[in-house]
C-alpha positions as YAML, in Angstrom:
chain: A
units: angstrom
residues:
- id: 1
  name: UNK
  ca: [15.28, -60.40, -1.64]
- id: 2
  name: UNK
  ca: [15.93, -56.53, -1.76]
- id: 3
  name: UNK
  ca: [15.49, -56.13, -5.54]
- id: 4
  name: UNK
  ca: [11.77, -57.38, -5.09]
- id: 5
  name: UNK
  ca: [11.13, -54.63, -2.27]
- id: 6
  name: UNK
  ca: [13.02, -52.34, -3.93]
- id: 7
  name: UNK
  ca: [10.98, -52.73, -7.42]
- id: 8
  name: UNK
  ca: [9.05, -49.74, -7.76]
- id: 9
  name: UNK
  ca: [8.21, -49.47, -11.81]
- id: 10
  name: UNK
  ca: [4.86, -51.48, -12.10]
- id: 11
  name: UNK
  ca: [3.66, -50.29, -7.99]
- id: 12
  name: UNK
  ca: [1.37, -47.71, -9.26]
- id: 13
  name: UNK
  ca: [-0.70, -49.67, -11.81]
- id: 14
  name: UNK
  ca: [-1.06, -53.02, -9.85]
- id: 15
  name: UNK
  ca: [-4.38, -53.74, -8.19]
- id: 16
  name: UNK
  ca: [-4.92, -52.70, -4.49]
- id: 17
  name: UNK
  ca: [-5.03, -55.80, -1.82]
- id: 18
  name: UNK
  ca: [-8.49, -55.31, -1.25]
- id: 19
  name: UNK
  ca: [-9.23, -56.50, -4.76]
- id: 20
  name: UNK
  ca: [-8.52, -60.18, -3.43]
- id: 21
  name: UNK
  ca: [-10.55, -60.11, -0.50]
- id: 22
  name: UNK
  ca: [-13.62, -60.59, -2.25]
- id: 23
  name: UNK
  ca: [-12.14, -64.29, -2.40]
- id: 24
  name: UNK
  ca: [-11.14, -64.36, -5.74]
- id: 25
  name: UNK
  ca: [-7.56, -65.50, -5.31]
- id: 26
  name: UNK
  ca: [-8.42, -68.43, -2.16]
- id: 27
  name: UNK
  ca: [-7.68, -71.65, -2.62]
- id: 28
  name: UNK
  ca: [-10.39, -72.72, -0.71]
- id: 29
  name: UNK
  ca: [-13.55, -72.41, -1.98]
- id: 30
  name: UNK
  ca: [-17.21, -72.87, -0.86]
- id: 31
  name: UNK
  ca: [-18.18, -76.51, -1.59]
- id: 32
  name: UNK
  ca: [-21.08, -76.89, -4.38]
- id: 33
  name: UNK
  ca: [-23.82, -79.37, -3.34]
- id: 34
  name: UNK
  ca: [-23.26, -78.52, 0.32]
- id: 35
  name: UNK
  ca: [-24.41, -80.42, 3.31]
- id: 36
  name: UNK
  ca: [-23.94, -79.25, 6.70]
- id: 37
  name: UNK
  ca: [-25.41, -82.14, 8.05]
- id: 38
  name: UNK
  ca: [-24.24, -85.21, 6.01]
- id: 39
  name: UNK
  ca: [-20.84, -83.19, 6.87]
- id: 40
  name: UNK
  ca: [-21.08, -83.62, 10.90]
- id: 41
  name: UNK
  ca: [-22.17, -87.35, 10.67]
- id: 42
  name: UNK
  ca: [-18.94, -87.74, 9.09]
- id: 43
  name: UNK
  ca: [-17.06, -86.11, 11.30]
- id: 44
  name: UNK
  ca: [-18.57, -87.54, 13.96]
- id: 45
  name: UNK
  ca: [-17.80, -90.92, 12.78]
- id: 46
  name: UNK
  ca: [-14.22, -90.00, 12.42]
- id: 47
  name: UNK
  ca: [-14.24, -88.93, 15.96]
- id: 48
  name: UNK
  ca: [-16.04, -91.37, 17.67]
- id: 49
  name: UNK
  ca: [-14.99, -94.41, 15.45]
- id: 50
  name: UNK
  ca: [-11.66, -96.65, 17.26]
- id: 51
  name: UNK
  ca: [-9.02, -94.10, 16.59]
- id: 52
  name: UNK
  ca: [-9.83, -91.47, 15.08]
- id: 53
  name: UNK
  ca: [-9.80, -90.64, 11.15]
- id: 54
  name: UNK
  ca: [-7.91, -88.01, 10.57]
- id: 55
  name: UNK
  ca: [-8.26, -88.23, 7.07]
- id: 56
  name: UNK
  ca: [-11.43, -87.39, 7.12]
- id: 57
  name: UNK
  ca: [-11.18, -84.47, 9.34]
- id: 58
  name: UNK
  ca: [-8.50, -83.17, 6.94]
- id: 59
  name: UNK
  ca: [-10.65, -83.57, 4.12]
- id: 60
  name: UNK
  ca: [-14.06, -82.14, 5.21]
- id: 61
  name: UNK
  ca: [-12.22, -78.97, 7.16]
- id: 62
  name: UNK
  ca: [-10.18, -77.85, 3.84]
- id: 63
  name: UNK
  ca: [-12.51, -78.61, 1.48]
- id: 64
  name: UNK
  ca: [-15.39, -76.12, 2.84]
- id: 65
  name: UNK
  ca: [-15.34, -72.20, 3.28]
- id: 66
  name: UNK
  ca: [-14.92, -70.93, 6.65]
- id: 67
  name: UNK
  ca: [-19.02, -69.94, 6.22]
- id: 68
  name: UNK
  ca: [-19.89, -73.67, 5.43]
- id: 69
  name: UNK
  ca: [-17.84, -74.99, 8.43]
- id: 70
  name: UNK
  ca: [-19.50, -72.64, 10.79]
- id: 71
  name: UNK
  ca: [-22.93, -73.86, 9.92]
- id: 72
  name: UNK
  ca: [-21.32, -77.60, 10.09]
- id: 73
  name: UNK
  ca: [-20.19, -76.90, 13.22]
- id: 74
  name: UNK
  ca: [-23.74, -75.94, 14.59]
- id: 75
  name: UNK
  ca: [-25.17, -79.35, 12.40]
- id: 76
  name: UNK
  ca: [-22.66, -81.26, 14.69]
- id: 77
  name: UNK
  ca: [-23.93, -79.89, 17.97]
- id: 78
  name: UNK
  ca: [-27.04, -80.64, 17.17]
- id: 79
  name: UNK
  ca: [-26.56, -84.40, 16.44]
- id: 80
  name: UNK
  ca: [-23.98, -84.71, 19.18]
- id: 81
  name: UNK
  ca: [-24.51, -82.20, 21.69]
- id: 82
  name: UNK
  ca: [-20.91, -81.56, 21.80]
- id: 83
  name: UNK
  ca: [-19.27, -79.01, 20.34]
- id: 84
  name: UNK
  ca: [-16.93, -79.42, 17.30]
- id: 85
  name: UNK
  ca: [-14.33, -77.50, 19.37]
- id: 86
  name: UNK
  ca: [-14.66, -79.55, 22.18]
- id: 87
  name: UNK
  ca: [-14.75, -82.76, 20.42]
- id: 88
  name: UNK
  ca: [-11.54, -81.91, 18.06]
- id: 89
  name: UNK
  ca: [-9.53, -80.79, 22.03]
- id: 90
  name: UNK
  ca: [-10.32, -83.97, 22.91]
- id: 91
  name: UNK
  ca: [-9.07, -86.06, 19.88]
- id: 92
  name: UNK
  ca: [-6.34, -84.38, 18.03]
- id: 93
  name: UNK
  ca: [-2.94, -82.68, 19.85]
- id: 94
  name: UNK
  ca: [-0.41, -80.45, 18.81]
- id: 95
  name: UNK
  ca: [-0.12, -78.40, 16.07]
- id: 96
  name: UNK
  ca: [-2.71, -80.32, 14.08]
- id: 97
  name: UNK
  ca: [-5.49, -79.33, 17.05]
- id: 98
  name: UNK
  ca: [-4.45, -75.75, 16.51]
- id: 99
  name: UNK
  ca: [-4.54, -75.95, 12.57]
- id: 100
  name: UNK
  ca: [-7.93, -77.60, 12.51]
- id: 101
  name: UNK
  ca: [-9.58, -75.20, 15.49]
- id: 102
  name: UNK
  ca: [-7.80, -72.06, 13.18]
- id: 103
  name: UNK
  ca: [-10.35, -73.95, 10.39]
- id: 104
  name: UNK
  ca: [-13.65, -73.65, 12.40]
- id: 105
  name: UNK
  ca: [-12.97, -70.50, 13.74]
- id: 106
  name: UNK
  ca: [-14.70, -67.43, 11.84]
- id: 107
  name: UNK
  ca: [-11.70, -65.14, 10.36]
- id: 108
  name: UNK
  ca: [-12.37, -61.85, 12.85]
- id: 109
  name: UNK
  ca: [-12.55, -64.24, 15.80]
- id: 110
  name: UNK
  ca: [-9.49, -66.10, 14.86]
- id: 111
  name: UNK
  ca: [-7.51, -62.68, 14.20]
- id: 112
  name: UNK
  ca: [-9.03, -61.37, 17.94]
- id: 113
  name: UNK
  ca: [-7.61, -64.72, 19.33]
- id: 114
  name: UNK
  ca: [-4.39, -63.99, 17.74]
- id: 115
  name: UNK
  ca: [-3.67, -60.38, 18.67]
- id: 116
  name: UNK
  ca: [-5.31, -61.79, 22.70]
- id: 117
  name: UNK
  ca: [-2.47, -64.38, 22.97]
- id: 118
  name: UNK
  ca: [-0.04, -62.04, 21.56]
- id: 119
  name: UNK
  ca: [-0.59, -60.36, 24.51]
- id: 120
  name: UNK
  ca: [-0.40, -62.52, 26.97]
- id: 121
  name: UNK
  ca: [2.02, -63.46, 29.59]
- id: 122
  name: UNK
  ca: [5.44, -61.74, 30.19]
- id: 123
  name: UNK
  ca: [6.75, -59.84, 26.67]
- id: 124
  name: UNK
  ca: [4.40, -59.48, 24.19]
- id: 125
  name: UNK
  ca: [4.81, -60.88, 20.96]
- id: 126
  name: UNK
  ca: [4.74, -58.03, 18.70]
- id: 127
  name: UNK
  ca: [5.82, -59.62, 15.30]
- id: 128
  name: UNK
  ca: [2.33, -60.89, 15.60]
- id: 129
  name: UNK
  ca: [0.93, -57.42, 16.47]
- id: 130
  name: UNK
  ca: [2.83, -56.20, 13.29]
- id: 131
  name: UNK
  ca: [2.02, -58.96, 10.98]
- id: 132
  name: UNK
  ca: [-1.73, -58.15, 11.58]
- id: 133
  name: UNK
  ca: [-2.37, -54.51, 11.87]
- id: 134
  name: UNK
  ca: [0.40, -54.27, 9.19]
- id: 135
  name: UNK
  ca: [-1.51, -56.32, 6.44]
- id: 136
  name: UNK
  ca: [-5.37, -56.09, 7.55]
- id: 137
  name: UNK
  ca: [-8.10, -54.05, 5.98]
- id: 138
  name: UNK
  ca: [-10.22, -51.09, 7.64]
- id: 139
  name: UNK
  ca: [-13.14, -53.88, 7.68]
- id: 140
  name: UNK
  ca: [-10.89, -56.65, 9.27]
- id: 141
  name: UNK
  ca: [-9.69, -54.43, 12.07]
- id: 142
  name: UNK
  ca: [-12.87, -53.09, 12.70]
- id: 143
  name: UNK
  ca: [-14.68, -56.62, 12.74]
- id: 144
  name: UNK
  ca: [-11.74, -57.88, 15.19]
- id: 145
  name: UNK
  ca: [-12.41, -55.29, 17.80]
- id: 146
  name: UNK
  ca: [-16.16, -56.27, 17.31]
- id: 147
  name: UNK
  ca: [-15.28, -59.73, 18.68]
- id: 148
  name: UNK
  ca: [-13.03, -58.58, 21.12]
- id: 149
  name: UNK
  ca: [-15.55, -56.22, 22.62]
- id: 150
  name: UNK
  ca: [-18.37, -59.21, 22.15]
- id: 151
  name: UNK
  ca: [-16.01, -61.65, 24.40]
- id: 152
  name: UNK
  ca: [-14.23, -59.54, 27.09]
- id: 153
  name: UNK
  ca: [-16.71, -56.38, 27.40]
- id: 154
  name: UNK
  ca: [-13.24, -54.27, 27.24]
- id: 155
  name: UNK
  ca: [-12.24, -51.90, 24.20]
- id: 156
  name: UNK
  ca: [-9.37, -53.49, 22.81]
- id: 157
  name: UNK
  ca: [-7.26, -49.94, 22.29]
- id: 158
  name: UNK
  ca: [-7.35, -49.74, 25.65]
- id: 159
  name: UNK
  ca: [-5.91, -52.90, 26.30]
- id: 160
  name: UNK
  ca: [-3.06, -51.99, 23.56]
- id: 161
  name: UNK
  ca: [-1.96, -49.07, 24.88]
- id: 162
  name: UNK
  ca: [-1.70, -51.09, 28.39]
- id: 163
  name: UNK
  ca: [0.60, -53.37, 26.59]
- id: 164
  name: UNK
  ca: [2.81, -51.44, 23.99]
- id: 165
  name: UNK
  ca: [4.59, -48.40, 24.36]
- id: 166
  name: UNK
  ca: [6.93, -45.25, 22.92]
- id: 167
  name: UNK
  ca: [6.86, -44.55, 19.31]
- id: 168
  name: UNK
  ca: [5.70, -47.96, 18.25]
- id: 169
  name: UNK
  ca: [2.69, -47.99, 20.36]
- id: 170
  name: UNK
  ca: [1.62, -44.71, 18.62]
- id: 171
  name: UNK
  ca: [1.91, -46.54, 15.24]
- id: 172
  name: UNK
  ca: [0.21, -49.49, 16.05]
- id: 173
  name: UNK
  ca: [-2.40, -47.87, 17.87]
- id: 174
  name: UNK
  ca: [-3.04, -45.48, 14.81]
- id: 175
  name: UNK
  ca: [-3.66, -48.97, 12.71]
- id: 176
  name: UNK
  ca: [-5.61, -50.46, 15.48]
- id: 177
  name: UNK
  ca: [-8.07, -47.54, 15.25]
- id: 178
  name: UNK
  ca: [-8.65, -47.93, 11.56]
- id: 179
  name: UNK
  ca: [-7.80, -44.59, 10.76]
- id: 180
  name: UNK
  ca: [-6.55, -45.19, 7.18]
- id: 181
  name: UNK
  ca: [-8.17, -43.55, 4.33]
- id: 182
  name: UNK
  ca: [-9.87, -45.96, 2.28]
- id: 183
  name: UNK
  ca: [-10.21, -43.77, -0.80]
- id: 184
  name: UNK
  ca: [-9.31, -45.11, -4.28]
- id: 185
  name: UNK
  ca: [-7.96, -41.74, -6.10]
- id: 186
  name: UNK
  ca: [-4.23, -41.08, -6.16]
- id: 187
  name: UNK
  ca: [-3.62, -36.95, -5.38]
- id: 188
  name: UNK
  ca: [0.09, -37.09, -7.20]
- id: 189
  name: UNK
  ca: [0.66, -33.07, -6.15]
- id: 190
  name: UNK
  ca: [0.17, -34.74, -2.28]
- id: 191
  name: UNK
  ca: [1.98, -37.59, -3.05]
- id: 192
  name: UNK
  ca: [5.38, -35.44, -3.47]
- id: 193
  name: UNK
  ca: [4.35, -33.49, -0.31]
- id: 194
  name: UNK
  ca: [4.51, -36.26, 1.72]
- id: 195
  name: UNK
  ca: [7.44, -37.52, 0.04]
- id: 196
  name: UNK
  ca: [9.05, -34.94, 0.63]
- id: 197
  name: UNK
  ca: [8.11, -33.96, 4.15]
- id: 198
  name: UNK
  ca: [9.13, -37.75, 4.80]
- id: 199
  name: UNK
  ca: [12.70, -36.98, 3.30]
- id: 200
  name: UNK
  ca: [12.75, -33.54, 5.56]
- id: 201
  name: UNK
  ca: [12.08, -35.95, 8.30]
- id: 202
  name: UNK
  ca: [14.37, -38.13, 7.97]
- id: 203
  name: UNK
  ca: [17.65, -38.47, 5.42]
- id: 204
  name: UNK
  ca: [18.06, -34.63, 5.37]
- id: 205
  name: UNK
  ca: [17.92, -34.55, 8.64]
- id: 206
  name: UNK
  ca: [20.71, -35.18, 11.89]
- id: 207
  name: UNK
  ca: [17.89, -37.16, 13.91]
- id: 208
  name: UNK
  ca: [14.50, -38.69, 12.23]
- id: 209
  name: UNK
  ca: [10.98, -37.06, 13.39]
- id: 210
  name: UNK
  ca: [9.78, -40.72, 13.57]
- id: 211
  name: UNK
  ca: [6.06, -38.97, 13.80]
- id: 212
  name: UNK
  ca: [6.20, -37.80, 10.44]
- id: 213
  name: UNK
  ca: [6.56, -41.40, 9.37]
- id: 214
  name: UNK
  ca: [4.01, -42.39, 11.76]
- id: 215
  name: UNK
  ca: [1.48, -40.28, 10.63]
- id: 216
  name: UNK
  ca: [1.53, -40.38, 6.79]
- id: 217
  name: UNK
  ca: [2.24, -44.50, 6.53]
- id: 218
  name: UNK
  ca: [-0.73, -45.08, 9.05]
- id: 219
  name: UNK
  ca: [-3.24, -42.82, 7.67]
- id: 220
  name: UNK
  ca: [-2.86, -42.66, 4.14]
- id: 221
  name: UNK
  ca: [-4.68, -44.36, 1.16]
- id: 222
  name: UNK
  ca: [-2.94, -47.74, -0.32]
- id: 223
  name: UNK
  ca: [-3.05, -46.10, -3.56]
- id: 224
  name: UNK
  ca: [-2.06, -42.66, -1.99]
- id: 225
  name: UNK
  ca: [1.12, -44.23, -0.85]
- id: 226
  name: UNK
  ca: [2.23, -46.37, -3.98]
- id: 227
  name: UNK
  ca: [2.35, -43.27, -5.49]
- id: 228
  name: UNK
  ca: [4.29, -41.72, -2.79]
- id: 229
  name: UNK
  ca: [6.69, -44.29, -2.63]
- id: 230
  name: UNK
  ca: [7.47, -43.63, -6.50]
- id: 231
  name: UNK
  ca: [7.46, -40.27, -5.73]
- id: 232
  name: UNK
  ca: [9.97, -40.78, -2.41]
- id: 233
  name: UNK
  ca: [12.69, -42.37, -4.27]
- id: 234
  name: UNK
  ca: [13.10, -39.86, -7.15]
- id: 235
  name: UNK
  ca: [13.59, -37.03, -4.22]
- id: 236
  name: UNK
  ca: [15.72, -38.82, -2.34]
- id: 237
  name: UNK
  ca: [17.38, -41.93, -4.57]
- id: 238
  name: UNK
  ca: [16.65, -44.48, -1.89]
- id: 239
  name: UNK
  ca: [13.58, -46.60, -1.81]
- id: 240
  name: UNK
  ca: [11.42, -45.18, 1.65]
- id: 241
  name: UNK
  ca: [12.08, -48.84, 3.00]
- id: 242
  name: UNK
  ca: [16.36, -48.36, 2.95]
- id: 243
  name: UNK
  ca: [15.01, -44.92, 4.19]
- id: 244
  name: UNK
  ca: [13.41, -46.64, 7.09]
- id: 245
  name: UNK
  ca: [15.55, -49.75, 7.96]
- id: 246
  name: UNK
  ca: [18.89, -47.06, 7.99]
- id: 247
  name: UNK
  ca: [16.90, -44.28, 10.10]
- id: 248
  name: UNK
  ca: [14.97, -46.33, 12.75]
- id: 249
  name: UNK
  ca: [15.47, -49.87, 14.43]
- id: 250
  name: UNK
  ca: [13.72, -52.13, 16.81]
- id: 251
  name: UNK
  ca: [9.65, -52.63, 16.90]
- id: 252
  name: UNK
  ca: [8.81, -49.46, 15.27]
- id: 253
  name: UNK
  ca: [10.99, -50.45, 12.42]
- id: 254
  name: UNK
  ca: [9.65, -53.93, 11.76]
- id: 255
  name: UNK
  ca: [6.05, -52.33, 11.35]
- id: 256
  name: UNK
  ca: [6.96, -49.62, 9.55]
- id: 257
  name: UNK
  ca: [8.93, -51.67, 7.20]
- id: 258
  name: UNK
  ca: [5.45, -53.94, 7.77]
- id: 259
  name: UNK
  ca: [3.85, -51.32, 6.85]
- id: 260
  name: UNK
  ca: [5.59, -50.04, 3.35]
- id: 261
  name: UNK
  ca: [5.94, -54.19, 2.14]
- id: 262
  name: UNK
  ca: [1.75, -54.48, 2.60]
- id: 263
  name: UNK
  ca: [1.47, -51.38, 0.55]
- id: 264
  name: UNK
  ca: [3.80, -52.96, -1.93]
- id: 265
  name: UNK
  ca: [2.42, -56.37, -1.74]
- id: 266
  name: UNK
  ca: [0.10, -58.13, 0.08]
- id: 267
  name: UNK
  ca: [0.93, -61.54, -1.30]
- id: 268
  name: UNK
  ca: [4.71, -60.80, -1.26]
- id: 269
  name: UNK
  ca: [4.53, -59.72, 2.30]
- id: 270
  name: UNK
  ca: [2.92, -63.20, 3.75]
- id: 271
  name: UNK
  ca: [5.42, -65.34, 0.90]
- id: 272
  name: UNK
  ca: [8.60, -63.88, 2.85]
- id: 273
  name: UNK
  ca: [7.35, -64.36, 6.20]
- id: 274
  name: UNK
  ca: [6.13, -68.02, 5.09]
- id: 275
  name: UNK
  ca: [9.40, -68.62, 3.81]
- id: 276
  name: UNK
  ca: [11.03, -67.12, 6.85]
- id: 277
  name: UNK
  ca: [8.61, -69.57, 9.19]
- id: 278
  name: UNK
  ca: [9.83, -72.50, 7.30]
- id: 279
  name: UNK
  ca: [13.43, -71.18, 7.16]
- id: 280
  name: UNK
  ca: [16.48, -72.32, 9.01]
- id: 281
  name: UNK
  ca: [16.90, -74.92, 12.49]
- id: 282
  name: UNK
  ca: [12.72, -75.06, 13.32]
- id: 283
  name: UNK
  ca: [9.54, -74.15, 12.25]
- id: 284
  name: UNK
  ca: [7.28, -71.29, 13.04]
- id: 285
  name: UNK
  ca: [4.53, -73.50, 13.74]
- id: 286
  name: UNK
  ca: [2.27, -70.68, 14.84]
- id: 287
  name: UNK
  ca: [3.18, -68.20, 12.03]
- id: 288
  name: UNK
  ca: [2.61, -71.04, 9.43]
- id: 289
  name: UNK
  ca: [-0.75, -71.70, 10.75]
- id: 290
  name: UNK
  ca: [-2.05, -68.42, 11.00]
- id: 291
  name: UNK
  ca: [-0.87, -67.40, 7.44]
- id: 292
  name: UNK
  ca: [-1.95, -70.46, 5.64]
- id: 293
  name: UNK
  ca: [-5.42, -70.19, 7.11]
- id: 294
  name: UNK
  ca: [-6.37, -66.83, 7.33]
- id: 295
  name: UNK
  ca: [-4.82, -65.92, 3.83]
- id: 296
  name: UNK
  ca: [-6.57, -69.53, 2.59]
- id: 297
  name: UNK
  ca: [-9.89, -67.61, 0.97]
- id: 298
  name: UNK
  ca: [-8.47, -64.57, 0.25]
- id: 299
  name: UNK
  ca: [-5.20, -64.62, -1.81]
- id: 300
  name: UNK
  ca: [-3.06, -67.90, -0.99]
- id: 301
  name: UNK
  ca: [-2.86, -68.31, -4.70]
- id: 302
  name: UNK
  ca: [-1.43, -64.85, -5.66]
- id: 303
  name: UNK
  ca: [0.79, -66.06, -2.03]
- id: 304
  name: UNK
  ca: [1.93, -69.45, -3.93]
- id: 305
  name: UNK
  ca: [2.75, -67.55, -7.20]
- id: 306
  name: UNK
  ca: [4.82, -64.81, -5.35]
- id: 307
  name: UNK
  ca: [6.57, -67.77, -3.55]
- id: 308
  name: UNK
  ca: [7.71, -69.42, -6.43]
- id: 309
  name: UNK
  ca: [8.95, -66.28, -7.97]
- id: 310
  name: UNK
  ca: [10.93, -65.02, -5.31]
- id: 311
  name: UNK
  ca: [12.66, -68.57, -3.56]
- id: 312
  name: UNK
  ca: [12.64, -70.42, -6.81]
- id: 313
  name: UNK
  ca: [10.55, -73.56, -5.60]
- id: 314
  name: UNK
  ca: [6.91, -74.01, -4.97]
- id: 315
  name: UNK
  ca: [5.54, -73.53, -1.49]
- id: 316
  name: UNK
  ca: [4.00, -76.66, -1.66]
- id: 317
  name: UNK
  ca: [7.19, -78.35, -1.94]
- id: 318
  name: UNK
  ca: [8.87, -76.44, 1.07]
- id: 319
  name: UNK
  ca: [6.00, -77.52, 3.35]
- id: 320
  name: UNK
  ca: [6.55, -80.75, 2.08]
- id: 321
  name: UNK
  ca: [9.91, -80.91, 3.13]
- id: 322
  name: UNK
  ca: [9.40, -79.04, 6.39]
- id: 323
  name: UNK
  ca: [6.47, -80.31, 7.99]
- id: 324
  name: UNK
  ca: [5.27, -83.93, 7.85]
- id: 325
  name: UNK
  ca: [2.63, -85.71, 9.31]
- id: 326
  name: UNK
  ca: [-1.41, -84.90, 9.85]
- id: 327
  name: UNK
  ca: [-0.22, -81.16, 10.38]
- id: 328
  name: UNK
  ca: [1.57, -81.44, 7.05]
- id: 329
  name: UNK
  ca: [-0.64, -82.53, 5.11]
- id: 330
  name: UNK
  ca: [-3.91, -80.61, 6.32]
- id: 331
  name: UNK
  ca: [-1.61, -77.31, 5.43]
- id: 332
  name: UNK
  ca: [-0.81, -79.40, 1.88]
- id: 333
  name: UNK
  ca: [-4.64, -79.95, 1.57]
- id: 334
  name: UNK
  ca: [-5.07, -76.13, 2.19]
- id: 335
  name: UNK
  ca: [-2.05, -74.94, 0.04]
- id: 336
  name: UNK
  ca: [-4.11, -76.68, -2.63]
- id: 337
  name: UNK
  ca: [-1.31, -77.53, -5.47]
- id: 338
  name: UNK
  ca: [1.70, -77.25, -6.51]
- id: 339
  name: UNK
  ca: [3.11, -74.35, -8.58]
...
């Protein structure tokens, strides 16, 4: 697994994650011939019919963009006068009712839902945190905190800072606020600054100044710091990640390590952490959901290719053989092929 991360020759020249999010690289894609109505009846028969049709439900909910299930789901309370939501609590359980309300959910609510629970209860869970202010855009942060100002009236920085603290909090925080450049130009002469003020900071020094870190992998350009990785590890011979993972440990560690991998790869980044969620005694129910669907119109092909290169089998194939059931095969129908 290192040799992928530590790969730096074709970094500069690859496109920048935001190319994807136009939708380009989804799997799901918006339906031709669409209609929202016709849609609900059918769901609504699935629902209300002895048992309910699960099939159905599978096949309607993955074959529609999140924007076509939205205006489904408004179709369906008008012929029912139930919600979708309500309706889908009431019939399905477990980790299928999760995957299918992740479905009708619009992304920036569904990524406000998942940082809110993260932070709920005793311990937060910040591998979620990470995971999502890690691998986010500027737009995707900022349309997050528009939903969680829209459903609690409370400024969602505020609540972080409540929750997380020390050096990691001032990283996430940093991410949280959006405050990465979004230019496209590469400035190579500030490239080796950085590089090198990170390598003052921390392998040539007794001690790491983790703010140093902080500051340049939470504020810089994506293409700014491709180029400083490249120009980190002819200074110092290490990749910045083996900088990282030797210097520092614990939370601030897993994002900053976040951090580098998303600049790296997008796609890479979610194919390890699928294969991790898959990997071993259990599954990550949760972390498989979340992936699978919010990556599902953006890039869970470049995801699937990635996959296959790096674990030698399709992820098809390992969800086949991990999950089973309606769960498995709505995430099969939304996965979309094998590789």
């Amino acid at each position: 697994m290192a040799s992928l991360w530590d790969d730096l020759e074709s970094l500069v020249a690859s496109p920048s994650s935001s190319a994807a999010e136009s939708g380009q690289r989804g799997t799901i894609k918006p339906k031709a011939n669409f209609d929202a109505e016709k849609d609900a009846a059918a769901l609504k028969d699935a629902i209300e019919g002895l048992g309910t049709n699960e099939k159905v439900l599978i096949e309607i909910l993955t074959q529609r963009s999140n924007g076509q299930r939205q205006l489904i789901c408004k179709a369906y309370e008008g012929a029912t006068g139930r919600t979708l939501e309500k309706d889908l609590k009431g019939d399905t359980g477990g980790d299928f009712e999760k995957l299918l309300l992740a479905l009708i959910t619009p992304p920036a609510a569904y990524d406000c839902h998942e940082v809110t629970q993260a932070m709920k209860g005793a311990g937060t869970k910040d591998s979620v945190l990470i995971e999502i202010f890690a691998s986010r855009s500027k737009q995707q942060i900022e349309a997050l905190k528009d939903v969680y100002r829209k459903e609690t009236e409370k400024d969602l920085i505020e609540k972080l800072t409540s929750e997380v603290s020390g050096d990691f909090s001032k990283a996430l925080i940093l991410l949280a606020k959006g405050e990465r450049d979004g230019s496209n130009s590469v400035d190579v002469g500030k490239a080796k600054g950085d590089a090198e003020t990170l390598y003052k900071a921390g392998e040539k020094k007794w001690g790491t100044d983790e703010s140093k870190f902080i500051e340049i992998l939470c504020k810089r350009s994506i293409p700014q710091l491709r180029q400083t990785l490249v120009e980190y590890k002819n200074i110092s011979g290490k990749t910045l990640q083996q900088s990282i993972e030797g210097e520092m440990s614990g939370d601030l560690e897993e994002l900053l390590v976040a951090v580098v991998k998303c600049v790296k790869s997008l796609p890479a980044y979610f194919a390890e952490l699928l294969h991790k969620s898959m990997k071993g005694g259990g599954t990550d129910e949760s972390t498989l959901t979340r992936i699978m669907v919010s990556r599902s119109e953006i890039d869970l092909l470049d995801i699937r290719a990635e996959f296959k290169k790096l674990f030698e089998h399709s992820l098809l194939s390992n969800i086949e053989s991990d999950v089973s059931g309606e769960y498995g095969d709505c995430l099969k129908a939304i996965c979309g092929g094998d590789d």
